[in-house]
N, C-alpha and C positions, 0 to 999 in steps of 0.2 A: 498679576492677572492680565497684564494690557498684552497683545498680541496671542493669546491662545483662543480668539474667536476668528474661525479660518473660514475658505471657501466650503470645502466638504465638512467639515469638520469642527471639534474643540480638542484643542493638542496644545501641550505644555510640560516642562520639566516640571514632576511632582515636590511639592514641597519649597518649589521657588514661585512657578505660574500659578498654578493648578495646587490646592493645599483643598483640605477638607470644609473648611467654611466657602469658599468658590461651589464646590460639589455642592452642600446644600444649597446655596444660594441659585445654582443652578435649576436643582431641583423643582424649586418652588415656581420661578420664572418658567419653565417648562410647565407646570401643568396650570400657570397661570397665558400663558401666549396660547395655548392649545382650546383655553376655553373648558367647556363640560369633558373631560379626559377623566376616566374613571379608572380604567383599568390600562397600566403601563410592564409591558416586560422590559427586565433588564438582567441582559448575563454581561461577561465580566471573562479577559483573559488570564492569563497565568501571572502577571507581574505580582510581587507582593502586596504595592499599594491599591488594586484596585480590587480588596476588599477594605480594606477604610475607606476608599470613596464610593464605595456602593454605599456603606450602612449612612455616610454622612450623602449620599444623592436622596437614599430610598427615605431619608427621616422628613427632606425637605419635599417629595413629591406627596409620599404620606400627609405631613401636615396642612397643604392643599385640598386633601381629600380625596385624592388618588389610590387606589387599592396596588400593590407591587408583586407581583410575582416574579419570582426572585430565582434564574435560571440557575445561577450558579456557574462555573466552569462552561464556557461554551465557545466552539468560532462562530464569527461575522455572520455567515451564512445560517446557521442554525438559529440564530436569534433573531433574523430576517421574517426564517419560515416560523418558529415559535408566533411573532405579531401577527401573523398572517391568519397561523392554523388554528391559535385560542381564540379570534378574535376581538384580537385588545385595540385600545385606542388612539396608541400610540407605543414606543420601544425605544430603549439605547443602550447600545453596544458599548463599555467598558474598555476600551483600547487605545492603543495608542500604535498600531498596526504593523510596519516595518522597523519604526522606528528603536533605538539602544533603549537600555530597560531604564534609563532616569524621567524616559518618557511617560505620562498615560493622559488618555484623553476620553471623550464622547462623540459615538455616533450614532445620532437622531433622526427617527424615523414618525410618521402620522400612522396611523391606520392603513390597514395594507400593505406595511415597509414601504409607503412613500418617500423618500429618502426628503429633510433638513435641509437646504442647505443656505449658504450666506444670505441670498438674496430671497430666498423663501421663507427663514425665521431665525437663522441662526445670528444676525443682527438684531436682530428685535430682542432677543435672549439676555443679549450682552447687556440691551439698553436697560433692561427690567433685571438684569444682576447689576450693574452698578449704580442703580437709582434706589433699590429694594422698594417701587413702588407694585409688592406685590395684591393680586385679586385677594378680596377676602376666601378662603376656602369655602367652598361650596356644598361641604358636606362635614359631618366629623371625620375625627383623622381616620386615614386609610389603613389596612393592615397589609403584611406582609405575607406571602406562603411561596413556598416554594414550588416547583415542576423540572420535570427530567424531562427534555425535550429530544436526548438521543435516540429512545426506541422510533417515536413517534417519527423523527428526520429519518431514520435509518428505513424503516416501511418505507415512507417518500422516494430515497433515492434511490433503491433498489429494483422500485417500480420501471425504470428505465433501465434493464440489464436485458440484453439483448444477446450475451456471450453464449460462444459456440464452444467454447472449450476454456480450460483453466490458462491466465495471464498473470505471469511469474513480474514483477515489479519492482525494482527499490524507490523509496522515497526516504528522503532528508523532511525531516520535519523543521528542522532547528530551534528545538524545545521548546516549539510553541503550540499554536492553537490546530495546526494542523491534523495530533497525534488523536484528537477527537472526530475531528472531520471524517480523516480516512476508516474510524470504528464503521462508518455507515456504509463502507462500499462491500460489496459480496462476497462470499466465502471462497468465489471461483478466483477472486485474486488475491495472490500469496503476495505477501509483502515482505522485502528484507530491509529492514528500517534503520537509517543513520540518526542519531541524537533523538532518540523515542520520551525523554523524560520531562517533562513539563519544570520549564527553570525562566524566571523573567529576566532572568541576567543576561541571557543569552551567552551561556560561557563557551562556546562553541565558535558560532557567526554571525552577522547580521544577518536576519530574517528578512532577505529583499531580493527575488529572485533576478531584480531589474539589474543587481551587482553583478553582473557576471563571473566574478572572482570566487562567490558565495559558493557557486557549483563544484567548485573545485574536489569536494569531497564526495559529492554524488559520481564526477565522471570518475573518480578514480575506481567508486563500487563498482560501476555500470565496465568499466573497461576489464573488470573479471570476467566477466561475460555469463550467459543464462538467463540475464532480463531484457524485456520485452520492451521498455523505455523507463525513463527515470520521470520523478517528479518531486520540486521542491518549492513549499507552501511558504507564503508569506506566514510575518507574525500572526495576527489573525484568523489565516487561511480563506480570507475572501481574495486571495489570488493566488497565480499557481505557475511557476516552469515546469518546463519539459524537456527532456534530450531522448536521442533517440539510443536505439540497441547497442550501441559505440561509445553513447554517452557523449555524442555530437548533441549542439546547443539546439534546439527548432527557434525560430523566430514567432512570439508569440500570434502574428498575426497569419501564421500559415496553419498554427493548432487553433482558429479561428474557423476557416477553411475545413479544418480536417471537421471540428465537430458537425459544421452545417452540413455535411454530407454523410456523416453519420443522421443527423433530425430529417434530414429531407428524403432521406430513404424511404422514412414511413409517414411524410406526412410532408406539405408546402406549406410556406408562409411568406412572409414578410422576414427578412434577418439583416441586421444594423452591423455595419462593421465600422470602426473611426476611423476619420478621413485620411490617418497617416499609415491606411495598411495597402498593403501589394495592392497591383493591380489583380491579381492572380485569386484574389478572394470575392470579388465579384464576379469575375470569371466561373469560378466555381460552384459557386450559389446559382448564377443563371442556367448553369449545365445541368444543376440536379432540376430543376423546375422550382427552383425559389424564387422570390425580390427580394433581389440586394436594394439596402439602403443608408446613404452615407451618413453618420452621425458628428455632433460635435466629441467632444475630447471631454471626460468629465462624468463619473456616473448618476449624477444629477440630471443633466441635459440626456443621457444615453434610455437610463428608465424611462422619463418624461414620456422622450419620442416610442420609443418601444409599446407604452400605455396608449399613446396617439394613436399608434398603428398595430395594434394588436400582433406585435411581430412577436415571433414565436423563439430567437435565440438574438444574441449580440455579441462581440467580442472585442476587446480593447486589447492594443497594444502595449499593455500594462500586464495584461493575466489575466485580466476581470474578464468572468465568463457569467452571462447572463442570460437567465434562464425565465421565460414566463410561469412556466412548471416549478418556481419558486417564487413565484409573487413578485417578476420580473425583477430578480436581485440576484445574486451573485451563489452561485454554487460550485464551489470546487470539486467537491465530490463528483456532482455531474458530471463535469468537466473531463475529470480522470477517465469514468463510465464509459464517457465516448468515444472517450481512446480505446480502452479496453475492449470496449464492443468491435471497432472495428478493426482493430492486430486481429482478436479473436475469429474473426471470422475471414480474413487475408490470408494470404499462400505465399505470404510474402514479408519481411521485416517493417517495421515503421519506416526507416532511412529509404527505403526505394518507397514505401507511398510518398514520403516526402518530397522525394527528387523531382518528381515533375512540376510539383507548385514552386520550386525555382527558376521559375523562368527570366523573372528579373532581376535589377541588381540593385538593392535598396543601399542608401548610405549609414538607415539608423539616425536616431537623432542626438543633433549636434546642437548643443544648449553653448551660446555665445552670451559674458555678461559686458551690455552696452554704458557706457556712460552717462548716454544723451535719453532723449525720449525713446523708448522700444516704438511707440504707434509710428513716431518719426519714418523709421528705417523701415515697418510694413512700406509707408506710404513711397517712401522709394522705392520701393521694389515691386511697389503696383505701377507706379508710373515707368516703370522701366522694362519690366516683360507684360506687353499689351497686346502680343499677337497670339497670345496662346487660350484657351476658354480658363474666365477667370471665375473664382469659386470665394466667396465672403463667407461662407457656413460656420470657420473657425479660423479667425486670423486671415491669410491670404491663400492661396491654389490658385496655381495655374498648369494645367493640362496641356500639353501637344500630343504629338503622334505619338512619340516615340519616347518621350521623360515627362514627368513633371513635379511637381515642387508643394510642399507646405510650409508658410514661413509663419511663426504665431509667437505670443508673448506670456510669457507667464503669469499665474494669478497672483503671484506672491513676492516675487523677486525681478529685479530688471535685465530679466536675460529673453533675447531673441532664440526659439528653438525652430532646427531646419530639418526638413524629411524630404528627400529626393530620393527619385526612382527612375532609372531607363531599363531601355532596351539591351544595353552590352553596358560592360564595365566601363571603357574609357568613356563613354559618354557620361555614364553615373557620376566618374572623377573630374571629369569636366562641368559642368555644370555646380557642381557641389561648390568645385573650388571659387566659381565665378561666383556662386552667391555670396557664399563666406566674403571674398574681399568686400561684396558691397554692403554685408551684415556690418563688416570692423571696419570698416571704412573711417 
């Protein structure tokens, strides 16, 4: 059990971490931390053990006096909107998200799909699973019933369909939670589907679009030509890549970009981008008549602010696309939508809209593992670039005219990660390599 209570999350090899008396024990400690919590949704992805750890989660939130409605089969994002649209008191998602199928885990949500997370309660969980000093149950034991939350999401996301004509597609699912996700998107997109069959083995590929290897099967569909872009869903489908008509890679933070100006077409707001995206995505947001607004790294901190400022979209570097029109949580479908809506109604391929938000030259991040203290080597590197405008939001930023830099530390592991951005390429490669030395220094 020790080490499967995470930052975001509860994640663990099944059956080693993570076994069915954990689940219940979970259980109980969730609707004991939560307080009066009566009504809890919980779906559950495709792996085979995470229907043994529902009936041993749902027996332990039950016996608290928690009532369970019981989703069944569903992605991340649909179980978001489910807490949202029944009104329950709380939610948790069944998964264990990217990760190979020996994995499964929980992710915990309050009322409204407030998102859980370590410093919000996901500690507190641990401390009330391994003491068993759970509440007395507050009511008798809870019952179970189940709900089909697809028609219900499928109304939801369609509501933002905006297409001017029919948008021909492939998507790699990679036999996960995606192959539900995309049931909700509109009739007007044709889908020609890679690994459509729900399998938690993933006997295919790993479900992480962040792999870039993973695509490998998408671009080779995409390079037969007739689709409009590619998309391939994380395990869960609460994240999402993209390529374009060629089956060229997009960089998740430029389909960030792309959607804010698909939303700002018909409406301004407030929209959050994380601090390690182009310059070119607050550029673009100010153009359409948005506020950009720089976020931490983290969809804990990203919701948060997003609820702060009633911002109307967000986009992580990751995939994660966030929607207030889902209860400020994560919708891939949407996501897709907005692509779709704007091919749809352009005279022109995705790759040329794309081309012009190339304007700079990112490095991507470069995860270095340090020896010493990771805060250590921030703090050199604060002390060392101090003519530039410095930024503490996440780790270190530092801005100049023409490049500048995020150096931060992981929540879990001791590696320093770098994102650098200029104006031309040799400067990107300069810069990069100068920090690296002072990273491994």
């Amino acid at each position: 059990m020790a080490g499967i209570f995470k930052a975001y999350d509860i994640r663990g090899i099944y059956g080693k971490d993570l076994t069915e008396d954990t689940a219940y024990r979970i259980g109980k400690a969730f609707v004991t931390f939560l307080g009066d919590c009566r009504k809890v949704v919980v779906g559950r992805d495709m792996r085979p053990h995470s229907v043994p750890l529902f009936q041993a989660l749902a027996r332990g939130l039950c016996e608290q006096g928690a009532d369970v409605i019981d989703l069944g089969l569903c992605s991340t994002p649909m179980s978001y909107h489910a807490n949202g649209a029944l009104g329950a008191d709380a939610g948790i998602m069944i998964t264990a998200s990217h990760n190979t199928g020996e994995w499964n885990g929980f992710k915990l949500c309050r009322s409204q799909a407030v998102p859980i997370s370590g410093s919000t309660g996901i500690a507190d969980i641990e401390k009330l699973v391994a003491s068993g000093a759970f509440a007395k149950p507050f009511g008798p034991t809870g019952s179970i019933t189940t709900y089909d939350i697809l028609p219900a999401y499928t109304a939801h996301v369609r509501r933002f369909s905006h297409l001017q004509r029919p948008v021909r597609i492939a998507v790699d699912y990679a036999n996960a939670m995606g192959i539900l996700e995309a049931k909700t998107l509109p009739p007007q997109i044709e889908i020609a589907p890679l690994f459509d069959t729900l399998d938690g083995t993933f006997p295919n590929h790993e479900a992480n679009p962040l792999h870039l290897e993973t695509f490998h099967p998408l671009q080779a569909l995409m390079r037969e030509g007739g689709y409009a872009f590619g998309v391939a869903f994380d395990g869960d489908a609460d994240r999402a890549g993209f390529t374009d008509e060629k089956g060229e890679i997009i960089a998740m933070d430029l389909i960030t970009a792309l959607i804010a100006q698909d939303i700002l077409a018909t409406r301004k707001g407030v929209i959050y981008y994380d601090l390690r995206s182009s310059w070119v995505v607050k550029q673009v947001i100010e153009s359409m008549g948005g506020t950009p607004m720089m976020s931490r790294v983290g969809h804990a901190f990203i919701k948060q602010q997003m609820r702060e400022h009633d911002a109307i979209f967000a986009g992580e570097l990751s995939g994660h696309y966030y929607f207030r029109d889902n209860y400020t949580t994560e919708s891939s479908a949407m996501a897709v939508l907005s692509i779709a809506n704007i091919v749809s109604r352009a005279g022109q391929p995705l790759s040329a809209l794309i081309a012009p938000l190339r304007k700079f030259h990112p490095s991507g991040e470069i995860n270095t593992r340090v020896t010493g203290d990771p805060l250590q080597v921030l703090q050199k590197i604060k002390a060392t670039y101090t003519d530039g405008t410095l930024l503490e939001l996440d780790g270190i930023s530092v801005e100049y005219k023409d490049w500048w830099f995020n150096v931060r530390c992981s929540n879990t592991e001791p590696l320093v990660r770098l994102n650098v951005e200029a104006r031309t390429l040799p400067q990107m490669q300069e810069k990069r390599d100068e920090l690296l030395r002072l990273i491994r220094a």
